[in-house]
N, CA, C and O atoms as a Tinker XYZ file with bonds, in Angstrom:
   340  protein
     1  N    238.366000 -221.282000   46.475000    73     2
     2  CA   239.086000 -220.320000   47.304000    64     1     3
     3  C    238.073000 -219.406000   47.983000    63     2     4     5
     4  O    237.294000 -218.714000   47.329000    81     3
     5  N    238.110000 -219.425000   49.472000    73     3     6
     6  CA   237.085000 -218.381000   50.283000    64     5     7
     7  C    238.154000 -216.822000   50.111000    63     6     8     9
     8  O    239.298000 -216.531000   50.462000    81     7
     9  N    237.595000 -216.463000   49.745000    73     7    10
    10  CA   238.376000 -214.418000   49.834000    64     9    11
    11  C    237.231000 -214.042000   51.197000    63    10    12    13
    12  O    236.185000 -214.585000   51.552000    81    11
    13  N    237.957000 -212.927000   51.690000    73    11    14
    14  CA   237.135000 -212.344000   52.608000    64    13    15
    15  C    237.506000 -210.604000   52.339000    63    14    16    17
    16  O    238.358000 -210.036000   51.655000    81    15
    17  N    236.501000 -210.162000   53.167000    73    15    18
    18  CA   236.464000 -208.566000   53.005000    64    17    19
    19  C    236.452000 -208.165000   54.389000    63    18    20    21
    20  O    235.794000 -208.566000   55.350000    81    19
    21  N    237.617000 -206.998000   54.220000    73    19    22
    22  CA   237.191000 -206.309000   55.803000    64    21    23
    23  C    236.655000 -205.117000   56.126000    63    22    24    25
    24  O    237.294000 -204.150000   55.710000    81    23
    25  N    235.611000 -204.874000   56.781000    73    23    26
    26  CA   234.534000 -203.751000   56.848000    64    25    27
    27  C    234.900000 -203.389000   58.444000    63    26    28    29
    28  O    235.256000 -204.074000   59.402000    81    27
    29  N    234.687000 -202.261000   58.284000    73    27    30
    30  CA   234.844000 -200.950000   59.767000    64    29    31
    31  C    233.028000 -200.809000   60.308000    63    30    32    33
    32  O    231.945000 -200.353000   59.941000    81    31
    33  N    233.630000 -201.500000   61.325000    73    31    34
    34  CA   231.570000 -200.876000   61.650000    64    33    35
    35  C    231.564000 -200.031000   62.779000    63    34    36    37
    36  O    232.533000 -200.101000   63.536000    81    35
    37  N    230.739000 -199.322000   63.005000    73    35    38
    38  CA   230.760000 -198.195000   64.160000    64    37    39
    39  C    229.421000 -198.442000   64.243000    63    38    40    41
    40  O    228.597000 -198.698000   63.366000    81    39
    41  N    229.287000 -198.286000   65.883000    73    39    42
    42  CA   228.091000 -198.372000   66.498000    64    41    43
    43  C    228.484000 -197.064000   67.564000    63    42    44    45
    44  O    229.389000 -196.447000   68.127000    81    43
    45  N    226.055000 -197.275000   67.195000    73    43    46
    46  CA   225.481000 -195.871000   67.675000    64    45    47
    47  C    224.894000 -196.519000   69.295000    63    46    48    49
    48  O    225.054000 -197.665000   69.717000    81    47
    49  N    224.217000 -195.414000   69.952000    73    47    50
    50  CA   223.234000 -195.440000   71.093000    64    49    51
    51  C    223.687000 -196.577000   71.863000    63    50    52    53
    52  O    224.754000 -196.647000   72.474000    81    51
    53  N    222.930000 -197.321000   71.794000    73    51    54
    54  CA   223.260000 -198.794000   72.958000    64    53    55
    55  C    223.931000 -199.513000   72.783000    63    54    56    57
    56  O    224.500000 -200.277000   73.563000    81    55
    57  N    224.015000 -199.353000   71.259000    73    55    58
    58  CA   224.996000 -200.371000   70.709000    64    57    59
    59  C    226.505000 -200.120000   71.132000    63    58    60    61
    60  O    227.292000 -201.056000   70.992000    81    59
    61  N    227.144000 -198.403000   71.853000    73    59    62
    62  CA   228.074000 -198.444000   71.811000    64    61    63
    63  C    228.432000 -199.307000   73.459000    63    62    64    65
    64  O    229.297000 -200.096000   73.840000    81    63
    65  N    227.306000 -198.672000   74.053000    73    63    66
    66  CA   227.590000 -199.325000   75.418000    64    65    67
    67  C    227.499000 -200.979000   75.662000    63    66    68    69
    68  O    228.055000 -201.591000   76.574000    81    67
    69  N    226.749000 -201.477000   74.731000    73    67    70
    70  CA   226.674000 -203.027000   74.623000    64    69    71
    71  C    227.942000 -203.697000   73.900000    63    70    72    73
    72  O    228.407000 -204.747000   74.346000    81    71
    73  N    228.600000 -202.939000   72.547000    73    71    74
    74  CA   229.135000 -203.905000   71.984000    64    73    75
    75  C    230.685000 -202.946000   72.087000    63    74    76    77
    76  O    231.618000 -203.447000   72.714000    81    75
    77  N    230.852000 -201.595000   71.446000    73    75    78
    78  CA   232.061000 -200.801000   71.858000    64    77    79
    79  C    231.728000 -199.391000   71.317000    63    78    80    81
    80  O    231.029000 -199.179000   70.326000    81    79
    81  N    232.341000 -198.417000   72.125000    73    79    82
    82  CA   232.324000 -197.139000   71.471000    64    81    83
    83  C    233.356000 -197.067000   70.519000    63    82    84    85
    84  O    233.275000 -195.960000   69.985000    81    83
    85  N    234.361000 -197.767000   70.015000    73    83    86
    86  CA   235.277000 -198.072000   69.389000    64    85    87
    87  C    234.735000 -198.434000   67.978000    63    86    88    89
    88  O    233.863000 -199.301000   68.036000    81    87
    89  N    234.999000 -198.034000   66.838000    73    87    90
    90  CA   235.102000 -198.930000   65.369000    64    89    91
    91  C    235.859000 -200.248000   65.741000    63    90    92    93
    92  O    236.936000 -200.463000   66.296000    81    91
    93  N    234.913000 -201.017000   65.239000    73    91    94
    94  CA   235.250000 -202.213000   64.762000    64    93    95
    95  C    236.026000 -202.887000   63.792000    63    94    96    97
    96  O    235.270000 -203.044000   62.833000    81    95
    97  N    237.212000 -203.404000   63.512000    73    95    98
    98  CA   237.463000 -204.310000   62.239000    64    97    99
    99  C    236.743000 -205.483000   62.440000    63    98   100   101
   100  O    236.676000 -206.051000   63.531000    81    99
   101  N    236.061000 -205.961000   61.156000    73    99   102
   102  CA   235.649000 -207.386000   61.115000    64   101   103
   103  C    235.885000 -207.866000   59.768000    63   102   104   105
   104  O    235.294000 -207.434000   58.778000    81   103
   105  N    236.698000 -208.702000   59.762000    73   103   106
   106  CA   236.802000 -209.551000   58.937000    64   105   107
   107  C    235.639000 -210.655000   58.029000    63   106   108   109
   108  O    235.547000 -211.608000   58.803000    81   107
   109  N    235.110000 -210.840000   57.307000    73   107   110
   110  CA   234.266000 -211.772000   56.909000    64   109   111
   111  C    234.437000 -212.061000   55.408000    63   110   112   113
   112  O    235.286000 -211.506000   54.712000    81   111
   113  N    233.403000 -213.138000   54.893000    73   111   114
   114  CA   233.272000 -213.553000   53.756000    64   113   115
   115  C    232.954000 -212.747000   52.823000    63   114   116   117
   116  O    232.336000 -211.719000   53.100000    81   115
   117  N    233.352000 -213.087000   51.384000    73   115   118
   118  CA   233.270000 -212.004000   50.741000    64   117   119
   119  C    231.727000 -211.879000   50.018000    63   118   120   121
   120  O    231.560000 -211.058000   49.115000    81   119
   121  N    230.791000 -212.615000   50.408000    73   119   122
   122  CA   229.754000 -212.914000   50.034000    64   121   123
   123  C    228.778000 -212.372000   51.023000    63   122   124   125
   124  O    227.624000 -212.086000   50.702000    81   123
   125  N    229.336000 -212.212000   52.438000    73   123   126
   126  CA   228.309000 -212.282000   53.174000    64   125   127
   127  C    227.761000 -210.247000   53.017000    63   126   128   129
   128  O    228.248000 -209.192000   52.613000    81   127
   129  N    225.920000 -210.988000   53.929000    73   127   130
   130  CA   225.187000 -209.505000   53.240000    64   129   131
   131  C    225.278000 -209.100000   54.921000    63   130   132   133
   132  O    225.974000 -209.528000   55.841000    81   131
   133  N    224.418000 -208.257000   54.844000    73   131   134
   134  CA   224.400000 -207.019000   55.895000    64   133   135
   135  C    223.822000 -207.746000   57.608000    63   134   136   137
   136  O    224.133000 -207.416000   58.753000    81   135
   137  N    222.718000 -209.020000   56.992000    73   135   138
   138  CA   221.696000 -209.341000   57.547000    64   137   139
   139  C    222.599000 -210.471000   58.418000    63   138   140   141
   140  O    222.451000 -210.709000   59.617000    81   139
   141  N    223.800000 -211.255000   57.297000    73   139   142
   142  CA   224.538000 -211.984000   58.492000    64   141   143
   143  C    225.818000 -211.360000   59.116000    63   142   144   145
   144  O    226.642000 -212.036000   59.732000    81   143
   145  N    225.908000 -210.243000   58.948000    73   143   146
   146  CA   226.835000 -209.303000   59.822000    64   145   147
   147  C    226.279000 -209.540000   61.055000    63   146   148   149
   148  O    226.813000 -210.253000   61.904000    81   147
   149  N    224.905000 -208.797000   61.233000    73   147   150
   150  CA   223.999000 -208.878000   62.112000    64   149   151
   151  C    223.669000 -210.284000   63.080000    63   150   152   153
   152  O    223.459000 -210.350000   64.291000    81   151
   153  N    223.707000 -211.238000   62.163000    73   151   154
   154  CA   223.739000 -212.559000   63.307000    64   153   155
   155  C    225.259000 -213.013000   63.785000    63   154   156   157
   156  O    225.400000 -213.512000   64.901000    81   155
   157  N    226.722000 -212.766000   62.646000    73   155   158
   158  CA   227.624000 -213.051000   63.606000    64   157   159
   159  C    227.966000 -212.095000   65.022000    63   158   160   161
   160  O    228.662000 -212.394000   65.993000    81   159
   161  N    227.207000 -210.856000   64.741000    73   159   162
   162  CA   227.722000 -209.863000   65.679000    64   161   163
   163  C    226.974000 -210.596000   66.957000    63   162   164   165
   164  O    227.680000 -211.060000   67.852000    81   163
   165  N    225.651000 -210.687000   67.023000    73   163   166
   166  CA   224.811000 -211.249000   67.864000    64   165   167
   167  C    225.280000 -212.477000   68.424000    63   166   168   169
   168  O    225.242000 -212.507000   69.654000    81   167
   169  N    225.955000 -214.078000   67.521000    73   167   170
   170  CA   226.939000 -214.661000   68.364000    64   169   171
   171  C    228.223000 -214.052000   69.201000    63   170   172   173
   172  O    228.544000 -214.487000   70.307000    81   171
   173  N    228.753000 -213.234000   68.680000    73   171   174
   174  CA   229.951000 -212.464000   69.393000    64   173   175
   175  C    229.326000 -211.464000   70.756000    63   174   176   177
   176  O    230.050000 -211.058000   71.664000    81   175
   177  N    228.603000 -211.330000   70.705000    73   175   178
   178  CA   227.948000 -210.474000   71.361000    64   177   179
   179  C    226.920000 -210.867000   71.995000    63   178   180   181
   180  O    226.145000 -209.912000   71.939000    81   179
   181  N    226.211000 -212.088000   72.839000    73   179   182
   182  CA   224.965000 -212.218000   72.849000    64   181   183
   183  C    223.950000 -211.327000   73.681000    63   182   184   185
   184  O    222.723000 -211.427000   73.676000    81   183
   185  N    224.839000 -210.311000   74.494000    73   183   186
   186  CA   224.054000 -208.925000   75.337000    64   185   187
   187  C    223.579000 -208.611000   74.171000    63   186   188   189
   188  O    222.658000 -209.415000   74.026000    81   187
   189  N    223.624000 -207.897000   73.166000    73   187   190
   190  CA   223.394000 -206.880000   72.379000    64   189   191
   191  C    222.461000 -207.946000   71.323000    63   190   192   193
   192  O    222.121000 -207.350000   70.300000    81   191
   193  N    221.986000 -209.406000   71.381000    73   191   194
   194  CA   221.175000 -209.809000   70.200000    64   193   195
   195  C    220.447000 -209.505000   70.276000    63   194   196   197
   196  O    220.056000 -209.183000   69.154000    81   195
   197  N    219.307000 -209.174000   71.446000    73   195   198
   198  CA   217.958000 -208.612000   71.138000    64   197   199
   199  C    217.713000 -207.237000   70.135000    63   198   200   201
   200  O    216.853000 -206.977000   69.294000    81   199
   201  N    218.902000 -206.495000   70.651000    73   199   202
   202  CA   218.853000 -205.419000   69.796000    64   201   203
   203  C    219.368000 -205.046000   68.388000    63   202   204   205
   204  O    219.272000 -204.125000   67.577000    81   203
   205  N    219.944000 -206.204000   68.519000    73   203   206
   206  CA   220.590000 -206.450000   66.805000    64   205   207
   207  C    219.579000 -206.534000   65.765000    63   206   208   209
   208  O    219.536000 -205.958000   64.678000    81   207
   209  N    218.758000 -207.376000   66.310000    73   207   210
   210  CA   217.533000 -207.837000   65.613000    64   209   211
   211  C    217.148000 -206.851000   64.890000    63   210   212   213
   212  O    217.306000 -207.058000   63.687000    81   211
   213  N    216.744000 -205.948000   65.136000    73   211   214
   214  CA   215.866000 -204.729000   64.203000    64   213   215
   215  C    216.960000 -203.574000   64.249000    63   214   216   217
   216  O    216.501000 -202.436000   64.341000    81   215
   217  N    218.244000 -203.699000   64.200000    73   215   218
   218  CA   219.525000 -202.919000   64.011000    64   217   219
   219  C    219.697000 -202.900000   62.392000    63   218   220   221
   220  O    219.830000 -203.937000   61.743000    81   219
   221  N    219.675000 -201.380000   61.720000    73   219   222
   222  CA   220.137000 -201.539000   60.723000    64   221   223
   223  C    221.384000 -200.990000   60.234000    63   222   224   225
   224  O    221.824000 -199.962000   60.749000    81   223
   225  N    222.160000 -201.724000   59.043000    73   223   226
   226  CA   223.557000 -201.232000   58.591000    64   225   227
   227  C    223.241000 -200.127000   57.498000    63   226   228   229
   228  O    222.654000 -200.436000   56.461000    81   227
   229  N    223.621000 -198.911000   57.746000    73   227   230
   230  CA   224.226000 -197.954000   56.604000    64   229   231
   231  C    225.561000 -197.794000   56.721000    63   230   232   233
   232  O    226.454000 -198.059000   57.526000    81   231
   233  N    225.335000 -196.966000   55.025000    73   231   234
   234  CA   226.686000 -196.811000   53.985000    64   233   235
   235  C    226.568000 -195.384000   53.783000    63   234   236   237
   236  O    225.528000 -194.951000   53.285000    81   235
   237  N    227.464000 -194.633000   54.093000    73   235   238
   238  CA   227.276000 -193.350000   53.468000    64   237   239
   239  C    225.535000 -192.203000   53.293000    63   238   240   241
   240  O    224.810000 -191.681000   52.446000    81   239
   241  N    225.682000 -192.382000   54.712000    73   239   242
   242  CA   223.833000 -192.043000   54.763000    64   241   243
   243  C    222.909000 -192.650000   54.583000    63   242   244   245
   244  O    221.889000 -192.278000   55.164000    81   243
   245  N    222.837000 -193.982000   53.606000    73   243   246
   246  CA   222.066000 -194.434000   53.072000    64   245   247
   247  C    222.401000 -196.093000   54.138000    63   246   248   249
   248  O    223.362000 -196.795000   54.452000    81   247
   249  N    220.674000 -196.034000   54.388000    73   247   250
   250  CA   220.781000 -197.337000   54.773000    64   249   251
   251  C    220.989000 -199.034000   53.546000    63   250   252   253
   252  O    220.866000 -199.082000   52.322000    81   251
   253  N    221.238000 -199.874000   54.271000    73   251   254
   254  CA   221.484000 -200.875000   53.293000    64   253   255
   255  C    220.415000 -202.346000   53.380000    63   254   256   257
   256  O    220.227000 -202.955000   54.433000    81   255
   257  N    219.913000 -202.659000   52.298000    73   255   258
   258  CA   219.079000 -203.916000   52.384000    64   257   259
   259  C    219.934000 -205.346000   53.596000    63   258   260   261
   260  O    221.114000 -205.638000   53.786000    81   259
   261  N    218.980000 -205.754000   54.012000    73   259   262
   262  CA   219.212000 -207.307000   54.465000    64   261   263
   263  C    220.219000 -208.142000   53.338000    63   262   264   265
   264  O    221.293000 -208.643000   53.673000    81   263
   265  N    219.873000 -208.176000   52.467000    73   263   266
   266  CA   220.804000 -208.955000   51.119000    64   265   267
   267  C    221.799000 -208.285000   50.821000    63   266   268   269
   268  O    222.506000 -208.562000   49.852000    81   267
   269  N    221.971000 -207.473000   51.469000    73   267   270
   270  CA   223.008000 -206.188000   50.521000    64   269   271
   271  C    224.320000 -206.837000   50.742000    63   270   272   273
   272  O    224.584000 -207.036000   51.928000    81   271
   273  N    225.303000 -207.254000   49.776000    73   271   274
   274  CA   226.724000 -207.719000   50.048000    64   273   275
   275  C    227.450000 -206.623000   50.587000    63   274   276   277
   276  O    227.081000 -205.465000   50.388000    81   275
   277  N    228.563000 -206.936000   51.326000    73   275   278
   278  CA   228.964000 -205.381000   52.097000    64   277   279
   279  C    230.242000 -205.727000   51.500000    63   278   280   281
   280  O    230.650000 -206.871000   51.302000    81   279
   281  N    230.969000 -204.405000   51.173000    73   279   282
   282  CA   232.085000 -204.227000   50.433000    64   281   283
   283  C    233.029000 -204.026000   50.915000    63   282   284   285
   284  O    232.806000 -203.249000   51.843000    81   283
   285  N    234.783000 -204.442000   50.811000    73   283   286
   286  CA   235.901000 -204.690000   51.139000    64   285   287
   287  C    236.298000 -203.013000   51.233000    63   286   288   289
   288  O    236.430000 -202.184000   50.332000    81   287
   289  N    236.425000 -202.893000   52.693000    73   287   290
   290  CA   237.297000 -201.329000   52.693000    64   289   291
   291  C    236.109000 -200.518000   53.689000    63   290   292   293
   292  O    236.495000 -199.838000   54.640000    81   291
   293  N    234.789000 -200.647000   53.403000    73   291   294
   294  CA   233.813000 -200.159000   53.450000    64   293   295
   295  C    233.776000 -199.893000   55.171000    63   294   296   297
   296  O    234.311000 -200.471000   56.117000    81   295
   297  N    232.720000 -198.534000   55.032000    73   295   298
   298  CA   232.503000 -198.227000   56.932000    64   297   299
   299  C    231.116000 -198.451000   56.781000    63   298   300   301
   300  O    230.425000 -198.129000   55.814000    81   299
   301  N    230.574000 -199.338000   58.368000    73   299   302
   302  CA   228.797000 -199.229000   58.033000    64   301   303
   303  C    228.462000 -198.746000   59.699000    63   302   304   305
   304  O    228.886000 -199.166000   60.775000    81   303
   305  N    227.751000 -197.948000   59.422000    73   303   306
   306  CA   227.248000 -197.848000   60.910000    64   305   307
   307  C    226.004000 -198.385000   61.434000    63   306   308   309
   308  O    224.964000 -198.443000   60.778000    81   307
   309  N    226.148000 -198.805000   62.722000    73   307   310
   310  CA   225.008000 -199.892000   63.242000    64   309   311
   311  C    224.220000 -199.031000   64.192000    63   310   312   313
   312  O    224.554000 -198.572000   65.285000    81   311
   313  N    222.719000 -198.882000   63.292000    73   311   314
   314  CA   221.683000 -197.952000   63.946000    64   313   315
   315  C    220.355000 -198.634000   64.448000    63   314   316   317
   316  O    219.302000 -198.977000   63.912000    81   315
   317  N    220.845000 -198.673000   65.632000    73   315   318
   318  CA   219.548000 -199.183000   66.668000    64   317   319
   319  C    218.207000 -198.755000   66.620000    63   318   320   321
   320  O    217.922000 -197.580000   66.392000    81   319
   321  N    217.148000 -199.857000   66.871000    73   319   322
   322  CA   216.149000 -198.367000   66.799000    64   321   323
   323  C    215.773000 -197.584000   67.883000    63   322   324   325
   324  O    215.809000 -197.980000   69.048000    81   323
   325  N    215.352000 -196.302000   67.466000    73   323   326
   326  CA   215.281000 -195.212000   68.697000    64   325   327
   327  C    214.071000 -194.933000   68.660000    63   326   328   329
   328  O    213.443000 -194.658000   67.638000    81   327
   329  N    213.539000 -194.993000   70.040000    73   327   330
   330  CA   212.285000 -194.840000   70.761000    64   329   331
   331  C    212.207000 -193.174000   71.332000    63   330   332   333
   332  O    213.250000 -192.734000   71.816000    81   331
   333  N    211.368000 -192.536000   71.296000    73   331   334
   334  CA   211.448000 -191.489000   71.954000    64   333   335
   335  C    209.864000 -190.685000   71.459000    63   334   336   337
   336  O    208.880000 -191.166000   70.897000    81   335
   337  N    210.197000 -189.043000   72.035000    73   335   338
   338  CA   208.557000 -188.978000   72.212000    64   337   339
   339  C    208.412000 -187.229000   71.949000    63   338   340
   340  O    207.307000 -186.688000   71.989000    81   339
């Protein structure tokens, strides 16, 4: 039996103008980690893969590993990296 989990993602900076200023529902596997969030978003999205690439998911302030399983209910926000001076 596949179970799946559904996670709220909100995107920052470019990401809102590339992918939505809107929270996201996404549905996925209940296995999957942070790192293939990141590549289905990048198929759904292929404007925004370059920047996905080095995009990371946090949880509650705290950013989250590549392996990290992401949890049913859960909000992650998608933080681009920022260049500046």
């Amino acid at each position: 039996i596949i179970r799946f989990v559904k996670i709220n993602l909100i995107f920052y900076a470019v990401l809102q103008e590339t992918i939505s200023e809107d929270p996201l529902l996404l549905e996925v596997k209940k296995d999957c980690t942070a790192e293939q969030v990141l590549e289905l978003l990048a198929e759904k999205f292929p404007q925004a893969a370059p920047i996905l690439k080095s995009t990371r998911l946090a949880n509650e302030d705290e950013y989250v590993g590549k392996q990290t399983l992401l949890t049913d209910g859960a909000e992650y926000c998608l933080i681009p990296p920022v260049s500046g001076g």
